[in-house]
C-alpha positions as CSV (number, residue, x, y, z in Angstrom):
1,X,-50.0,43.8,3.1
2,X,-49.4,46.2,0.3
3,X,-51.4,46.0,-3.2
4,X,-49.9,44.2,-5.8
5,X,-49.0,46.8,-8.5
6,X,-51.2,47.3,-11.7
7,X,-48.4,47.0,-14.1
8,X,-47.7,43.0,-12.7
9,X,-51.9,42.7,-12.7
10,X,-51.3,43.4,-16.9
11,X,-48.8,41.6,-17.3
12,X,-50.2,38.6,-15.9
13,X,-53.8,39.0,-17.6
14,X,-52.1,39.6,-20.6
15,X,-50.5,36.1,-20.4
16,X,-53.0,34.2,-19.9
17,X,-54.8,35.8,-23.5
18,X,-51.8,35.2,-24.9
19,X,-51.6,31.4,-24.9
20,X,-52.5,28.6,-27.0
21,X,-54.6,26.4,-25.1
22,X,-55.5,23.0,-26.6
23,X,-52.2,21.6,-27.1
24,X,-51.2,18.2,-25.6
25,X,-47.8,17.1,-25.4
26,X,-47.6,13.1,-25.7
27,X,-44.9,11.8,-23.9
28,X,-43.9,8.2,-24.1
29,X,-45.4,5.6,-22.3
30,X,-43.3,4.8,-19.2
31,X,-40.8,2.0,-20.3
32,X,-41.3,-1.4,-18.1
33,X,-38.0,-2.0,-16.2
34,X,-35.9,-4.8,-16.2
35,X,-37.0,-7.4,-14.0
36,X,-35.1,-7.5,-10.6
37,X,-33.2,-10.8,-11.5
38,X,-31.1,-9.2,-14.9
39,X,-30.0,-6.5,-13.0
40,X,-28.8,-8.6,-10.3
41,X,-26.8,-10.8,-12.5
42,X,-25.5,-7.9,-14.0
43,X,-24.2,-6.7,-10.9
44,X,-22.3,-9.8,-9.7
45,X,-21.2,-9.8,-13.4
46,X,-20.1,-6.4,-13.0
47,X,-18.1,-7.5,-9.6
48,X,-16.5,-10.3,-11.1
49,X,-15.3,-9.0,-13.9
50,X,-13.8,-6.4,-11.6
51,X,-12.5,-8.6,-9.3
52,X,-10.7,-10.2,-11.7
53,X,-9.1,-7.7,-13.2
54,X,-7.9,-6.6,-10.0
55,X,-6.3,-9.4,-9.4
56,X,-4.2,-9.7,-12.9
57,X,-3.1,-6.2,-12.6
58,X,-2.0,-7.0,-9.0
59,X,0.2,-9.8,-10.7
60,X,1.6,-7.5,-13.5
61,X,2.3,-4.6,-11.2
62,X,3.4,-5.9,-8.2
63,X,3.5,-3.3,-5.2
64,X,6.7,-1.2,-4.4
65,X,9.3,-2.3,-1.4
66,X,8.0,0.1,0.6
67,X,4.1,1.4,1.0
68,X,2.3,3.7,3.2
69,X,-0.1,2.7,5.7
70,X,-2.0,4.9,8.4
71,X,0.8,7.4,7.8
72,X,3.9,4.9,8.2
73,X,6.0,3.3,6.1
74,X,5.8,-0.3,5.8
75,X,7.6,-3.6,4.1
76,X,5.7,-4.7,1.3
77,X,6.2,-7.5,-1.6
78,X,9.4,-8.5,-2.4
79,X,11.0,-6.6,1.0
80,X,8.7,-7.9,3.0
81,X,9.0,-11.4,1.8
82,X,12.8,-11.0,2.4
83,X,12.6,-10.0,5.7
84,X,9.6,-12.4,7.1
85,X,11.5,-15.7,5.1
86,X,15.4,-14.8,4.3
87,X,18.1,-15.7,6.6
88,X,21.0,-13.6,6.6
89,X,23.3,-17.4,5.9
90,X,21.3,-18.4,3.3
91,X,20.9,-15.3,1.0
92,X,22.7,-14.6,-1.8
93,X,25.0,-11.4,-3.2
94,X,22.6,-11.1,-6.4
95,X,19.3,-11.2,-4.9
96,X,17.5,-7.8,-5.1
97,X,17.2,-7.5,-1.2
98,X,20.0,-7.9,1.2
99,X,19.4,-8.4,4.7
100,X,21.9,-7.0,7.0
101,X,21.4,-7.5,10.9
102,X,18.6,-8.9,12.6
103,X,18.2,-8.2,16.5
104,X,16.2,-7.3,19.5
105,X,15.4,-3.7,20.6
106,X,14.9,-3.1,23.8
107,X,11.3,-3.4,23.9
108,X,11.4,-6.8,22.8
109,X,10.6,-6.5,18.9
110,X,12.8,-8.1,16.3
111,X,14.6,-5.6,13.9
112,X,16.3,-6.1,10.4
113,X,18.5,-3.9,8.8
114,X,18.1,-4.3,4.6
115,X,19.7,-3.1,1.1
116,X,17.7,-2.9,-1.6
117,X,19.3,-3.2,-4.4
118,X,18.8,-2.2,-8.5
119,X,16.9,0.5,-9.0
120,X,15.7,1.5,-5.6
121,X,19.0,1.8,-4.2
122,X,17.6,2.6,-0.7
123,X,18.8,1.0,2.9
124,X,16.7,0.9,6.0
125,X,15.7,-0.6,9.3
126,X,12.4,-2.6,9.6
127,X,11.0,-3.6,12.8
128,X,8.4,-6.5,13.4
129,X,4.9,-5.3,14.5
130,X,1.3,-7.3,14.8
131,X,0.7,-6.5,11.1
132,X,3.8,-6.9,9.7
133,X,7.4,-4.9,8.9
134,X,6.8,-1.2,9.8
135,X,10.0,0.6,8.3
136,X,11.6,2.7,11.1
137,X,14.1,4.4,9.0
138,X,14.7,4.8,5.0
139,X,17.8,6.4,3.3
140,X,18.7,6.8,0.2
141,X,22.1,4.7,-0.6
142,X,24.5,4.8,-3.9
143,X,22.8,2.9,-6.3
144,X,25.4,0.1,-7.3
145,X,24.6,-3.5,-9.0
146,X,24.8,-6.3,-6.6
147,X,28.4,-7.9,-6.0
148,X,28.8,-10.7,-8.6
149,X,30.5,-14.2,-7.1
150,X,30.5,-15.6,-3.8
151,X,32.1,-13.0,-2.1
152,X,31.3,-9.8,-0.9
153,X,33.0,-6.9,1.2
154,X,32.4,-7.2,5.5
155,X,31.8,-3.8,5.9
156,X,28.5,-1.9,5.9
157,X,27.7,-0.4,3.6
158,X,24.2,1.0,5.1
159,X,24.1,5.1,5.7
160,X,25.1,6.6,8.8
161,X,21.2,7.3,9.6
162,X,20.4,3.5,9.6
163,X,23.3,2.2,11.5
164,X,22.8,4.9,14.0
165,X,18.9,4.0,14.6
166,X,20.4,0.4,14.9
167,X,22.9,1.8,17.6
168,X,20.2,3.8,19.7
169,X,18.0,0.4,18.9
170,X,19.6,-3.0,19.6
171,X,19.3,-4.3,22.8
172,X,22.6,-6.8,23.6
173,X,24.1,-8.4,20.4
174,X,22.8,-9.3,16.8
175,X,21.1,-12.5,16.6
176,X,23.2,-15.2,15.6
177,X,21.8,-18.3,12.5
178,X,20.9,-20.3,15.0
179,X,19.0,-17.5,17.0
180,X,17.9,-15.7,13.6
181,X,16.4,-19.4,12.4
182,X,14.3,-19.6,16.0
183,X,12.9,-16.0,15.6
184,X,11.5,-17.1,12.2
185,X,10.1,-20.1,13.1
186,X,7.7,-18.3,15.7
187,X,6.9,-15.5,13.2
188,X,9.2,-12.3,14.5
189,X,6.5,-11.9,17.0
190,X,8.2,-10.0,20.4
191,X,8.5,-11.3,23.6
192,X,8.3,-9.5,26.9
């Protein structure tokens, strides 16, 4: 509601004197885009390429023992391999992961105790779930190279923290082969 001050009334007049009128600026002529089927197929290229790359670096760096998902710990690669497929009878001293004990818990799931070996030098307990080996309890072990020859020493050598979780765990006694070799077959999937 208030008048708009003289000074801003120059100012602006003055402006408008001041400038060059006449001048055009020429700006390109808009470009014609690609038609829609080139930038399709460069797309899918673009995904290809992609996906293949993702799977050759998958090969050359193989995932950890041990991942993170939804804020647990769980078996992957060569850990989980070990513990889905490896009988305790048929593994040997050498192999990178050593399986321990396999048994029942008292909710019905199928546990394994493990050893890995090398550079991880790490022992746990891994229990079966829908999705696969959820890793209930992880230590930190000596690191030691893996016993040469057919024979090793019978007594644990997993850290107080994992045979305790196997204590407060195991319902009844270990699995035997035969029993081992049955939960296997049917996928380490629990049983009420």
């Amino acid at each position: 509601s208030e008048p708009v001050p003289e000074y801003l009334v120059a100012l602006a007049r003055s402006a408008s004197n001041g400038s060059e009128s006449g001048k055009v600026l020429q700006f390109p002529a808009e470009r014609k885009g690609r038609s829609p089927w080139v930038q399709w197929s460069s797309l899918a290229a673009s995904f290809v390429l992609g996906a293949l790359l993702w799977q050759i670096g998958s090969r050359l760096y193989p995932a950890g023992p041990i991942t993170e998902s939804n804020g647990h710990l769980v078996a992957s690669g060569a850990l989980a391999s070990a513990l889905s497929n490896r009988l305790v009878s048929q593994q040997t001293p050498t192999e990178a992961v050593q399986i321990g004990l396999s048994f029942r818990t008292r909710q019905g799931r199928y546990c394994r105790s493990f050893k890995l070996q090398h550079s991880e030098a790490a022992a746990g307990l891994a229990c079966h779930e829908e999705k696969g080996w959820k890793v209930e309890v992880l230590a930190q072990t000596a690191s030691s190279a893996p016993v040469q020859g057919p024979y090793r020493q019978a007594a644990s050598a997993l850290p107080p923290l994992v045979l305790q979780a196997i204590e407060d765990a195991i319902a009844g006694e270990p699995l035997d082969a035969t029993a081992e070799a049955r939960a296997r077959a049917q996928g380490w999937r629990s049983t009420p």
